[in-house]
N, C-alpha and C positions, 0 to 999 in steps of 0.2 A: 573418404571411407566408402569404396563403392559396395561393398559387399552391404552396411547396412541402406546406403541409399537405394538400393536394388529391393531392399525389402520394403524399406515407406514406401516406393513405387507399386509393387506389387500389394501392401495395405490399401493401398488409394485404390487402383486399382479395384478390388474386390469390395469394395465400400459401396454402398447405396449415398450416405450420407457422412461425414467425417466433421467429429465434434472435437475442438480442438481451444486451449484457453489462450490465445494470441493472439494476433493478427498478422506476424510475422510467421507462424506457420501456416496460416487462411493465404496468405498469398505466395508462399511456398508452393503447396496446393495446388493452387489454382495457373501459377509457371507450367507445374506439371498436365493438368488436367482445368482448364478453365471453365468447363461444363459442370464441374466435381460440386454439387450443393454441400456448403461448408456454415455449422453454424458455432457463434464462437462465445464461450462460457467460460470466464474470466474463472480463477482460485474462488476457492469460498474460505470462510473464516474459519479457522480452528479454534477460532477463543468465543466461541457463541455469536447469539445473533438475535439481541435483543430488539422485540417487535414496538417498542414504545421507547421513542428520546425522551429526554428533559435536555434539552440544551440550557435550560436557566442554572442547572444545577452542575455546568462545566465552568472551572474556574478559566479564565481565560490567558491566564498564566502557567499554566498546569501542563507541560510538555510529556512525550514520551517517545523512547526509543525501544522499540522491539526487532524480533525476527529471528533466526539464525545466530551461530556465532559470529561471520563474518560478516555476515550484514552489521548489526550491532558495533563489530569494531571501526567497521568504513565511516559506518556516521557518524560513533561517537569523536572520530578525531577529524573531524569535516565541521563539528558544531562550532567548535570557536571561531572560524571562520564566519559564520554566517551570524554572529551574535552582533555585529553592527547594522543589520541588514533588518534586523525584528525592529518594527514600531516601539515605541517606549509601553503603550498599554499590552502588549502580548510577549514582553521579556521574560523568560522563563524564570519562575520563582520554585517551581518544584518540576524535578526530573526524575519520571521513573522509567528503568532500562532492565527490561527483562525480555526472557527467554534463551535460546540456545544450552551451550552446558557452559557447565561454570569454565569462569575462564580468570587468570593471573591478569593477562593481559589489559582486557575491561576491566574487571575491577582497579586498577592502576589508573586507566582513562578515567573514570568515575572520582578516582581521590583528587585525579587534577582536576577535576571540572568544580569538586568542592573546594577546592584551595584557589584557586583562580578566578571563578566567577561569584561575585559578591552577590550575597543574598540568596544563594539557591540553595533548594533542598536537594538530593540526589540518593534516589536508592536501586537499588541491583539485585534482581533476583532473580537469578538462572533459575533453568529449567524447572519453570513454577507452574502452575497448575493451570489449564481452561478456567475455571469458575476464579480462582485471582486476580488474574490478567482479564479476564469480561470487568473484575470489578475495580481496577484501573482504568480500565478504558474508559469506561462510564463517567467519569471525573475528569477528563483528559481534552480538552479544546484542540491541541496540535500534536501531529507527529512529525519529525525528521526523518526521511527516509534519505539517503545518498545510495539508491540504488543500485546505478551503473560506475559509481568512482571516477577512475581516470577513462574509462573505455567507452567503446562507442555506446552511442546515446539508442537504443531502440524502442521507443516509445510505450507500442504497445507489450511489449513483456513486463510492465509494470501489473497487469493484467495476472500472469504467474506467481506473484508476490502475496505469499500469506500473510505477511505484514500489512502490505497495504491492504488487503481483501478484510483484516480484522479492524485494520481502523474506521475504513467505511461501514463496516456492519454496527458500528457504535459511534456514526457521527463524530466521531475524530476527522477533523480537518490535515488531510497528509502536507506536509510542505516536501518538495521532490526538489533535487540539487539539480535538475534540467527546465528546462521551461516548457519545450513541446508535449502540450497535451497530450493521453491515451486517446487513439482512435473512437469514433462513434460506433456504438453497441446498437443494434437496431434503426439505424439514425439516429438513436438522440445521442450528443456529447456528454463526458462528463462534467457535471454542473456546478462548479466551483474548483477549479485548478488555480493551485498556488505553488510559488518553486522561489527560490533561494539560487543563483549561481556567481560567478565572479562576474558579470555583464550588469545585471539585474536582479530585482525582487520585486514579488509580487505578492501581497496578504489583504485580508479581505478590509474592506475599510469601517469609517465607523458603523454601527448597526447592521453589520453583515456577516457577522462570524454567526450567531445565534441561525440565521436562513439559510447559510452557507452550510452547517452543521447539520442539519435537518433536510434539506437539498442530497447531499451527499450520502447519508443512513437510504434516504428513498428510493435515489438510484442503486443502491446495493438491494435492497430487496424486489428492484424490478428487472436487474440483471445477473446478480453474483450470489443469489441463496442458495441454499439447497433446495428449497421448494422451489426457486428459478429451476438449478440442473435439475432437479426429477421430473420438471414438465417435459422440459427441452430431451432429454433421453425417451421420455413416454411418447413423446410426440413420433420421431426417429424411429423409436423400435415399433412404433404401432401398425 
């Protein structure tokens, strides 16, 4: 597409400073223009962004899948896969799958998951509200994200991800169907990375979900709030 490549170049170009939520676009950028100060400001949460955890009060069984519709479909039919791969104490006993619009589809996914995997609870509710889904979330030890599906792996666009941006705002621990971590925000990593794929798994082990949970909320509000982007834009425009 050169017509609109011509124009990021000429945005870049005319930019003082270029704030951008990737790091697949920061080194886009910077291919372009290496001088170019790029600073980079992950999604923030659309389901709130509660200032105080209780990790004691996440049941550690308590899974969830949100996002888009498509997002939601990819994972939910990726979870039965990776149901051998959970520790015995973090087997998913209740599964809540909301947001996007309603859909046939999911709901279908959803009555298999209740016929098929013994013991789980599983509930569905599209296009639900901010204040429901915060008060999911709050309850919620793990998320399933299957992000990228079959396609390539690009690490840091997990960063773009509203999904994942709400579960760190509420100390939901994401489990990601890739292994390679998101890139370091300021230098620091993100501080508890766990993933599920057909190679390997990796989940927090004993006495480490509760720090892992609390670790993970911390760094969202010291990279991906909104009172993070309002400094980071006050700073830029100042």
């Amino acid at each position: 597409y050169p017509f609109q490549a011509r124009i990021a170049r000429d945005m870049i170009d005319i930019s003082d400073v270029c704030v951008v939520s990737s790091n697949t676009i920061e080194q886009a950028i910077h291919d372009f223009d290496q001088q170019k100060p790029v600073r980079l400001v992950p999604v923030m949460s659309n389901f709130g962004e509660p200032t105080a955890l209780d990790s004691d009060e996440k049941s550690p069984r308590h899974w969830v899948i949100c996002g888009g519709t498509s997002l939601i479909l990819r994972s939910l039919r990726s979870f039965f896969d990776v149901q051998a791969s959970i520790p015995q104490g973090y087997l998913p006993d209740q599964l809540d799958v909301f947001g996007g619009r309603k859909s046939d589809a999911v709901r279908q996914w959803v009555r298999r998951i209740k016929r098929t995997l013994r013991g789980i609870s599983c509930r569905y509710e599209p296009e639900t509200t901010a204040a429901a889904a915060s008060e999911i979330l709050r309850g919620c030890s793990f998320a399933w994200i299957d992000y990228f599906g079959k396609g390539k792996v690009w690490p840091g666009m997990i960063f773009k991800s509203g999904s994942f941006a709400a579960c760190c705002a509420h100390g939901v621990v994401p489990i990601a169907s890739h292994a390679a971590p998101p890139p370091p925000i300021a230098g620091e990593p993100f501080p508890a990375w766990y993933f599920v794929n057909a190679h390997s798994a990796k989940f927090p082990g004993p006495g480490q979900l509760g720090p892992a949970s609390e670790k993970i909320h911390a760094w969202y509000h010291r990279h991906a709030s909104a009172a993070c982007a309002a400094r980071i834009y006050a700073e830029v425009l100042a």
